[in-house]
ZAKOL-155474 format. One record per residue (C-alpha): x, y, z. Coordinates in steps of 0.2 Angstrom, whole numbers, plus 5000, padded with zeros to 4 digits. Example, Ala and Ser with C-alpha at 12.3 -4.5 7.8 and 13.67 -1.06 7.14 Angstrom:
2
vexmi X->5062; Y->4978; Z->5039
vexmi X->5068; Y->4995; Z->5036
***
This chain:
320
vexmi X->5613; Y->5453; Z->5462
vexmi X->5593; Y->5449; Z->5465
vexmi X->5592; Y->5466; Z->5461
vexmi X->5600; Y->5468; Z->5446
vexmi X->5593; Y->5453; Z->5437
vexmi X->5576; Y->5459; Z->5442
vexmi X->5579; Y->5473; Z->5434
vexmi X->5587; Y->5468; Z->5418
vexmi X->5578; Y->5448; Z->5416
vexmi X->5593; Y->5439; Z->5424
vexmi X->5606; Y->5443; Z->5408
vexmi X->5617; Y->5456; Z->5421
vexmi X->5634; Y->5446; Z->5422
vexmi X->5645; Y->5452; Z->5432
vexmi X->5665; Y->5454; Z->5426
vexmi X->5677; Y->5443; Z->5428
vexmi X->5687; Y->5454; Z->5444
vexmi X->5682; Y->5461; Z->5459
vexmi X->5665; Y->5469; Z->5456
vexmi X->5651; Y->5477; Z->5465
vexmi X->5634; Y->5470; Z->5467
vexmi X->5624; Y->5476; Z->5455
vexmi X->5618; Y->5493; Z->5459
vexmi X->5601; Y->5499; Z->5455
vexmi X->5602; Y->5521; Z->5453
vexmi X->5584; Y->5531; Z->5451
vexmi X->5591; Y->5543; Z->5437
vexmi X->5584; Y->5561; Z->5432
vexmi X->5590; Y->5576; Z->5424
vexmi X->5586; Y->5591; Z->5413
vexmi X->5580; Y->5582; Z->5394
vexmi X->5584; Y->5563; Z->5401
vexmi X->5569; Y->5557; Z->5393
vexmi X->5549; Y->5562; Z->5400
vexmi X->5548; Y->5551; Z->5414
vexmi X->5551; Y->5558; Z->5432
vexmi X->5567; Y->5546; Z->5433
vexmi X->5571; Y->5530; Z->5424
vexmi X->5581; Y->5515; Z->5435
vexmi X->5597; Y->5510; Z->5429
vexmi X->5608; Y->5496; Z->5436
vexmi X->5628; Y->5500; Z->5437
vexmi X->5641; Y->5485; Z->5440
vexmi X->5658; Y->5492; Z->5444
vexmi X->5674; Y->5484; Z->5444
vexmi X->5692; Y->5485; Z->5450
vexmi X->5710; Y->5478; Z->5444
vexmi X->5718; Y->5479; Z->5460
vexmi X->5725; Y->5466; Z->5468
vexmi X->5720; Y->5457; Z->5484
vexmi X->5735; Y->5463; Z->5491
vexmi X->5749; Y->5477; Z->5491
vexmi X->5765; Y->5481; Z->5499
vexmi X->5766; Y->5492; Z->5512
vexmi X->5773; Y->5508; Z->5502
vexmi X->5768; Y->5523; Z->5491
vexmi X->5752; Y->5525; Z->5483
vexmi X->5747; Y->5513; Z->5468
vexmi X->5736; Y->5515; Z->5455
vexmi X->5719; Y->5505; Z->5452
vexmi X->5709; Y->5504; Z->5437
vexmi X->5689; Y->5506; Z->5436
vexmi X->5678; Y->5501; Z->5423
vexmi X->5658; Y->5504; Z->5427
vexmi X->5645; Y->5495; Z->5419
vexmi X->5629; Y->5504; Z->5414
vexmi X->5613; Y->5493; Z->5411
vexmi X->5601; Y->5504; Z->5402
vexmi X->5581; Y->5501; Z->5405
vexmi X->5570; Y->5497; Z->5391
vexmi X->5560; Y->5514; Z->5396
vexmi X->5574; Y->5524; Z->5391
vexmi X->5580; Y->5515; Z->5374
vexmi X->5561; Y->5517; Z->5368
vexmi X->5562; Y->5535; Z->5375
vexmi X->5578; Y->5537; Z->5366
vexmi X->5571; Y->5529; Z->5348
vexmi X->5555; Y->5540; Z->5349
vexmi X->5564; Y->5556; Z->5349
vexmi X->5572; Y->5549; Z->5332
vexmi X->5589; Y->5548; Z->5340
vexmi X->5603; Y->5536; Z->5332
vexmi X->5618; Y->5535; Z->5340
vexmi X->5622; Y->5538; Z->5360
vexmi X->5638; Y->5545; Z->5368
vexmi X->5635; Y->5538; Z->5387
vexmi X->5646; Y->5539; Z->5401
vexmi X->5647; Y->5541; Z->5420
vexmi X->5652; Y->5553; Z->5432
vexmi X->5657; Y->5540; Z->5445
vexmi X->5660; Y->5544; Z->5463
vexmi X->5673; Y->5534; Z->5473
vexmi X->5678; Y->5532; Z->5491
vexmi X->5692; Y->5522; Z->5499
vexmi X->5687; Y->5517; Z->5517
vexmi X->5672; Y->5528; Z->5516
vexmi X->5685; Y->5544; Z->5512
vexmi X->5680; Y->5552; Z->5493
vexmi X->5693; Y->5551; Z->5483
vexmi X->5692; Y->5562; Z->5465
vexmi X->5677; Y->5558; Z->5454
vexmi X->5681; Y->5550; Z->5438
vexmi X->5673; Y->5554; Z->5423
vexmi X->5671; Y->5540; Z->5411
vexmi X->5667; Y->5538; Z->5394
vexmi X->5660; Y->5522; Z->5386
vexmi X->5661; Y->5519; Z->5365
vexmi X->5648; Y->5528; Z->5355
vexmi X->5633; Y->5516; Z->5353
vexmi X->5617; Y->5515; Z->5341
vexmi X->5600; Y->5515; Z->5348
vexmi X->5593; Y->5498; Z->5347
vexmi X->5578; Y->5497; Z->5337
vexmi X->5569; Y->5482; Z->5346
vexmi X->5566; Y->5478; Z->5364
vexmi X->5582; Y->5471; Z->5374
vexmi X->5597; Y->5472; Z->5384
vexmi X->5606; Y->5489; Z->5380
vexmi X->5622; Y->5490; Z->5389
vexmi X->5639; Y->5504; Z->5392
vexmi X->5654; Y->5499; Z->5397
vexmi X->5664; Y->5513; Z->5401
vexmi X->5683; Y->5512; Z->5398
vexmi X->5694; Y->5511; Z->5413
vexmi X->5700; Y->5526; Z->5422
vexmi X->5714; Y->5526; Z->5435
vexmi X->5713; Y->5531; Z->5452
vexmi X->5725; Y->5533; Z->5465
vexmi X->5722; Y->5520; Z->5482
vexmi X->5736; Y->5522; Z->5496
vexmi X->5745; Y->5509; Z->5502
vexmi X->5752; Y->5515; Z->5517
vexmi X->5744; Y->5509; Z->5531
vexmi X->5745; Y->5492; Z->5537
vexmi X->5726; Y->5481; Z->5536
vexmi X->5712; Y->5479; Z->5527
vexmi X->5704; Y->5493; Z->5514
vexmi X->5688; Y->5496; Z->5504
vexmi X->5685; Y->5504; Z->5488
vexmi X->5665; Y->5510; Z->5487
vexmi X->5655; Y->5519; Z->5475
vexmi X->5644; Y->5533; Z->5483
vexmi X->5636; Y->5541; Z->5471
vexmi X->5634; Y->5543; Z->5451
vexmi X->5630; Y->5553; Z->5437
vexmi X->5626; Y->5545; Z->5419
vexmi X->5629; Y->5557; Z->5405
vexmi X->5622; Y->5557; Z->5386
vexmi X->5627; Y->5564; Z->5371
vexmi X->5610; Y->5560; Z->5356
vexmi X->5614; Y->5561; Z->5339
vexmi X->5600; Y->5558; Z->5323
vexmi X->5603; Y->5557; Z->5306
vexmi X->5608; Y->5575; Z->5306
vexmi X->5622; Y->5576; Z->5319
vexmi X->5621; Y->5580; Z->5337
vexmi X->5605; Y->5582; Z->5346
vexmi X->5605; Y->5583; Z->5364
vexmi X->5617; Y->5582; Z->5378
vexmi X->5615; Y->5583; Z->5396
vexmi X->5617; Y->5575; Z->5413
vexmi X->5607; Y->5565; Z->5426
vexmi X->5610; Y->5562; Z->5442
vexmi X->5606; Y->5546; Z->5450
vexmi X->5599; Y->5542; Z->5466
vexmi X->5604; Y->5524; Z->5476
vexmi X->5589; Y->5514; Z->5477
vexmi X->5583; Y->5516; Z->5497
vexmi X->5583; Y->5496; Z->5498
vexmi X->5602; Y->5494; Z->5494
vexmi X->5609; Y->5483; Z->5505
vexmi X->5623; Y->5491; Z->5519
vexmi X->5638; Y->5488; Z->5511
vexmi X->5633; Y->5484; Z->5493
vexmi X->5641; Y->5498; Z->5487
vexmi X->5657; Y->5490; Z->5490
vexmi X->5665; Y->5486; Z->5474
vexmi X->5682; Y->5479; Z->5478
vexmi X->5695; Y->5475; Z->5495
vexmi X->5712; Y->5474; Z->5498
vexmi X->5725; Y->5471; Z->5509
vexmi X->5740; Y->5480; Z->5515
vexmi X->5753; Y->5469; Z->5520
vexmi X->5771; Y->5471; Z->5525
vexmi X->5784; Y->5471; Z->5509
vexmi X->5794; Y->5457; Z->5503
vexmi X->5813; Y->5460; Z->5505
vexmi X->5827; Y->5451; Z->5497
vexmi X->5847; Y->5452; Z->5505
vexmi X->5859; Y->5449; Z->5492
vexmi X->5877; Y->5447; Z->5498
vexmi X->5893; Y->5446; Z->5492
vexmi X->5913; Y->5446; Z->5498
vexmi X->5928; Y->5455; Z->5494
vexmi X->5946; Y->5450; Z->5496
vexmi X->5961; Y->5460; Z->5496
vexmi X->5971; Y->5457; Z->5481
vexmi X->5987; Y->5463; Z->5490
vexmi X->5987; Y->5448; Z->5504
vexmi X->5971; Y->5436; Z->5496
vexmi X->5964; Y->5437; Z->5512
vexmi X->5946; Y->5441; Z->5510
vexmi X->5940; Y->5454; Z->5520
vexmi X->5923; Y->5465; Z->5517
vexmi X->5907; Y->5458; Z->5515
vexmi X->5893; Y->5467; Z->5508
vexmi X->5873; Y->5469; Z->5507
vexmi X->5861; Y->5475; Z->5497
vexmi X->5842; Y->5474; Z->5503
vexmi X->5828; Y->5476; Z->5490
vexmi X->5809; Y->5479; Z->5493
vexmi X->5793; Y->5475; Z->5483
vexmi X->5787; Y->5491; Z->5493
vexmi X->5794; Y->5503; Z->5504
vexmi X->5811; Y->5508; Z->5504
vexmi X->5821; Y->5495; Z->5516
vexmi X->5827; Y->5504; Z->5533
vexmi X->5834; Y->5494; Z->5546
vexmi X->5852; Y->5484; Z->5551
vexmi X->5857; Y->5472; Z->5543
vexmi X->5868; Y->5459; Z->5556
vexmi X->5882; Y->5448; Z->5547
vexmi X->5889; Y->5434; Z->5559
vexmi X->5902; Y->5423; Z->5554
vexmi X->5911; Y->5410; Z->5565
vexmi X->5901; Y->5415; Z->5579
vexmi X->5907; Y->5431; Z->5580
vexmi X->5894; Y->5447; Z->5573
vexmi X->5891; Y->5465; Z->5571
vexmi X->5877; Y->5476; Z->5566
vexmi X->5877; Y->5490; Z->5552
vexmi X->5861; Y->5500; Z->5550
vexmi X->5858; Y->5501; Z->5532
vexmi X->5859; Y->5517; Z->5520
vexmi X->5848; Y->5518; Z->5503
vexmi X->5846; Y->5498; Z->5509
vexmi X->5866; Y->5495; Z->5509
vexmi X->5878; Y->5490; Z->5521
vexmi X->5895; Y->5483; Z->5525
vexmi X->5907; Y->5477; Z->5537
vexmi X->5923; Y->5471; Z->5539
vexmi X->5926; Y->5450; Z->5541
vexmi X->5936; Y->5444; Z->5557
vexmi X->5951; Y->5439; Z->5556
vexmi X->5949; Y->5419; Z->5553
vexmi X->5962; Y->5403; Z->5549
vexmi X->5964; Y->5400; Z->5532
vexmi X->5951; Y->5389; Z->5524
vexmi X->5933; Y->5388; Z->5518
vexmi X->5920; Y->5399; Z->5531
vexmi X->5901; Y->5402; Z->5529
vexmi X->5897; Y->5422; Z->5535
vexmi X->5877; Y->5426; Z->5534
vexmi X->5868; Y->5443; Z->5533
vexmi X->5852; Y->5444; Z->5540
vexmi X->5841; Y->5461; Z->5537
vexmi X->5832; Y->5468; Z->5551
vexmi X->5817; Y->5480; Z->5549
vexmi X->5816; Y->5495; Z->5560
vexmi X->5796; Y->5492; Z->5558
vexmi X->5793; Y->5475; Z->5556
vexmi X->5773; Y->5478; Z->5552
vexmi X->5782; Y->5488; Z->5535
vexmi X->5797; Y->5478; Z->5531
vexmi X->5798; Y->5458; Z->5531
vexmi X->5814; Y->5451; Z->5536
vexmi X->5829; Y->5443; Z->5527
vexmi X->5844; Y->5435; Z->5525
vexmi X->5857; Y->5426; Z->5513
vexmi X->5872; Y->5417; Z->5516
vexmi X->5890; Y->5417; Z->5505
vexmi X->5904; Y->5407; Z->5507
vexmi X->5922; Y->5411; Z->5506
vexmi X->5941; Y->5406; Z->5506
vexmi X->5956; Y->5412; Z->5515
vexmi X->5972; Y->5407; Z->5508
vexmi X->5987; Y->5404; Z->5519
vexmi X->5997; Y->5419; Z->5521
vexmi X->6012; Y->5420; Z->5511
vexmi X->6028; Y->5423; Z->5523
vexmi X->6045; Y->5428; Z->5520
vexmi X->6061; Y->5421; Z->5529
vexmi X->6077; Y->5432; Z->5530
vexmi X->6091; Y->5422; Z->5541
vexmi X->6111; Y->5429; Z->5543
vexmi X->6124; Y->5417; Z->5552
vexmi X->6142; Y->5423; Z->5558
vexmi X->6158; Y->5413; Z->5565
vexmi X->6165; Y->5415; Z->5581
vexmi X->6181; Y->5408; Z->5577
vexmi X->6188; Y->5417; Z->5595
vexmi X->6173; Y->5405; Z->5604
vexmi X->6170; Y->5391; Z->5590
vexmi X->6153; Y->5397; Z->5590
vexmi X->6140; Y->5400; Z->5574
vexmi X->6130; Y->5413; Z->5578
vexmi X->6112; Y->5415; Z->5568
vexmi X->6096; Y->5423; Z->5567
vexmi X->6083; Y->5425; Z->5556
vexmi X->6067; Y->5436; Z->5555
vexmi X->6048; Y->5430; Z->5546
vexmi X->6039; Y->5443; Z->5538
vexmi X->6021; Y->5442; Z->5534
vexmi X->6011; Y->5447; Z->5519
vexmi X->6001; Y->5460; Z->5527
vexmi X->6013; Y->5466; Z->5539
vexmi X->6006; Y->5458; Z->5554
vexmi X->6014; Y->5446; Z->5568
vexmi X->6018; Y->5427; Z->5563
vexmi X->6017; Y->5417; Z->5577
vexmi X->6028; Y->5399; Z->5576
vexmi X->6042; Y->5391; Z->5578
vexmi X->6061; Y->5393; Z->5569
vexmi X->6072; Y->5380; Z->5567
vexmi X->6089; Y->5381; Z->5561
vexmi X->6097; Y->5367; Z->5554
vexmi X->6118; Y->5366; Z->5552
vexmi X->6123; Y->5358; Z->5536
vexmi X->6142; Y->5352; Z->5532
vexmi X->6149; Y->5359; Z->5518
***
């Protein structure tokens, strides 16, 4: 930042988010004013945040900050030029790999008349970082190109290009201009239980796992009463059958599991549900023995659902 504010008489601020320092670039080209190179001072700055989910590739947004040396504005005004189309030809690099250049234009500007700051702030420009590895990462600016567009009073004068050498006293890692994290992605488990109309009884829970990032693979464990079984998810779904339980209130929980536990965060959600008594059905038949004074009866109980009713019968004689 020493740098830069030498250069530019302490009135370079940097932005609000992540930024770099403040860069000083030896800049020539064919036409870019009569001295052999004239030293501008770039601040560049990222929207990303300080940390993503692990998942696909996100985009970033990059604005570059152009602080323009008197040398050059007085250049500029001599040659009767008015109005300047600047921009940048910005290189970035993403843990020292280059990604795509980005070309950036910054809002037609007059040439000031007097002595002073004279600033281009390009417009942002996406870029694509990645996301899929776990740890820290570095977005840098290895190299730039500043390009002008003069006009005068009659229209368009001059276009061309400079390319801009690093000052050799940069700092090792100044170029740096924004870091981020790659964390493991948040999941959520939802839940949520079925009953079968047919008997009341409930009996199917389900799961549905979300992700702030990566798709969610992995099992997902419900458990109720003690008792638990484990269903690998699909598209981050999954399902099981309840336990047969007594009729009352019971508490089942569904717990997510990450096959990569680095990717994935873990999960869980709990539900509660009723089982109604199961409604039963009583057929009974009695017959007179008059031959052996004996009253003969049997009866049969019928559940619901088909299934066994253990208990006890009791039959009661009555006197007409």
């Amino acid at each position: 930042a020493a740098l830069g504010a030498a250069i530019l008489g302490g009135v370079a601020a940097h932005p609000a988010k992540a930024w770099s320092e403040t860069l000083q670039y030896f800049c020539s080209g064919p036409g870019f004013g009569t001295a052999p190179s004239y030293n501008f001072a770039a601040v560049l700055e990222s929207d990303l945040p300080a940390t993503l989910p692990y998942g696909p590739d996100r985009a970033a947004s990059v604005t570059t900050m152009l602080f323009v040396p008197d040398a050059f504005r007085a250049w500029a005004q001599s040659q009767g030029y008015t109005r300047v189309y600047g921009g940048a030809n910005v290189g970035v690099a993403l843990d020292g790999m280059a990604l795509p250049t980005l070309h950036q234009a910054a809002p037609a500007s007059a040439v000031p008349a007097t002595p002073g700051t004279w600033t281009w702030t390009t417009r942002p420009t996406a870029t694509t970082v990645q996301a899929g590895n776990v740890g820290h990462h570095m977005l840098s600016n290895p190299s730039l190109e500043i390009t002008v567009a003069f006009h005068d009073a009659t229209g368009p004068r001059l276009a061309t290009t400079a390319t801009c050498t690093l000052a050799p006293a940069t700092p090792a890692g100044a170029t740096v201009f924004d870091g981020y994290d790659v964390v493991a992605a948040t999941t959520a488990t939802a839940l949520s239980v079925k009953g079968n109309t047919a008997t009341t009884r409930i009996n199917e829970i389900y799961a549905k796992v979300s992700s702030n990032g990566t798709p969610p693979v992995g099992s997902v464990v419900f458990t109720v009463e003690g008792q638990s079984v484990t269903i690998p998810t699909t598209a981050g779904k999954a399902s099981a059958v309840l336990p047969t339980v007594p009729p009352g209130t019971h508490e089942v929980m569904a717990q997510f599991i990450p096959t990569q536990p680095t990717q994935l965060t873990a999960s869980s959600a709990t539900a509660t549900y009723t089982v109604a008594p199961l409604g039963t059905t009583t057929k009974a038949k009695a017959t007179y023995l008059a031959d052996r004074e004996m009253l003969k009866a049997r009866a049969r109980v019928t559940s619901a659902d088909g299934s066994d009713v253990p208990g006890k019968m009791a039959f009661i004689l009555k006197r007409n």
